[in-house]
N, C-alpha and C positions, 0 to 999 in steps of 0.2 A: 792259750796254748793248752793242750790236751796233755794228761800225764803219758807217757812212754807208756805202750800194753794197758794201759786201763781200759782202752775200748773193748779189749779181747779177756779180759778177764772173768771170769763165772765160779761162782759156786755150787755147784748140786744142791738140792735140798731134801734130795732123795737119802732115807735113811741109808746110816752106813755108807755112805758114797760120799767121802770127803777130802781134801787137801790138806791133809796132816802139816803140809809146810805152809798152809794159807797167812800164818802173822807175819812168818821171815817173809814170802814174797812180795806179800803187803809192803814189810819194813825195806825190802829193796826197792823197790818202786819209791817210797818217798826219800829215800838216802838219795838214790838216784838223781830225782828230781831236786832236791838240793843243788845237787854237785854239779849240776845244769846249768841252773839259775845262779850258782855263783862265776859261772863261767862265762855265763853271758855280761853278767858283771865287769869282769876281767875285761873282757871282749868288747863287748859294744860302745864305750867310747871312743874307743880308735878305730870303730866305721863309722859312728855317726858323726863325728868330729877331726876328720884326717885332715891333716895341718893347719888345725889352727890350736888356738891354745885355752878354748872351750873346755872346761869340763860337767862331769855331771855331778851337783850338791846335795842332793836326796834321791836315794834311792827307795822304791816301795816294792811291796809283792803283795799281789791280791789272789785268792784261791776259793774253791769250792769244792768242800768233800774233799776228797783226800789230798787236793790243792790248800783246802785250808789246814790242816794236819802240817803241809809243807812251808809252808808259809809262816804257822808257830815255831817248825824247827829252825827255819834260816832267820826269824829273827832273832832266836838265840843264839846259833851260830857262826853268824856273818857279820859281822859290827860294822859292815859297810849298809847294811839294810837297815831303815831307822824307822819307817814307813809299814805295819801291817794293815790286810782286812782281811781277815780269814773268815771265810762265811761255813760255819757248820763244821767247823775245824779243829780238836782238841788240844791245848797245849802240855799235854801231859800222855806222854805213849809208854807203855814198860811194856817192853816185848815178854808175852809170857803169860801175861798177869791175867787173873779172871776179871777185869773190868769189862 
């Protein structure tokens, strides 16, 4: 699955031509996608399992790029997700920060 607005995302590299809000929108886009994937969480075993009494034992989340970024967040906070592979994904984001 594709992040929400990643496809349409750009940054100029033209001097002086920048998105001053580019980390917040960044940081919304992976909050977001969080708040997705825990949803689908919530969700998806009462489509894939409607009346019976299946449920799901392990949960995982695999990401790339700012998937895997997403995917350090929600394994820290979703303790339903026990499972990562974050490919090129940092688990350490400080909005702000000069890293």
């Amino acid at each position: 699955m594709d992040l929400a607005k990643s496809i349409h995302r750009q940054i100029s590299r033209e001097k002086g031509d920048c998105n001053p809000n580019h980390a917040v929108d960044m940081y919304a886009i992976l909050a977001g996608t969080c708040q997705d994937i825990s949803l689908l969480v919530d969700l998806l075993p009462s489509y894939l399992f409607s009346g019976s009494d299946k449920e799901v034992i392990t949960w995982a989340v695999a990401g790339v790029s700012l998937g895997g970024h997403s995917g350090w967040k929600l394994l820290g906070e979703d303790p339903r997700i026990s499972v990562g592979i974050p490919i090129i994904g940092c688990p350490v984001i400080k909005l702000g920060s000069q890293q």
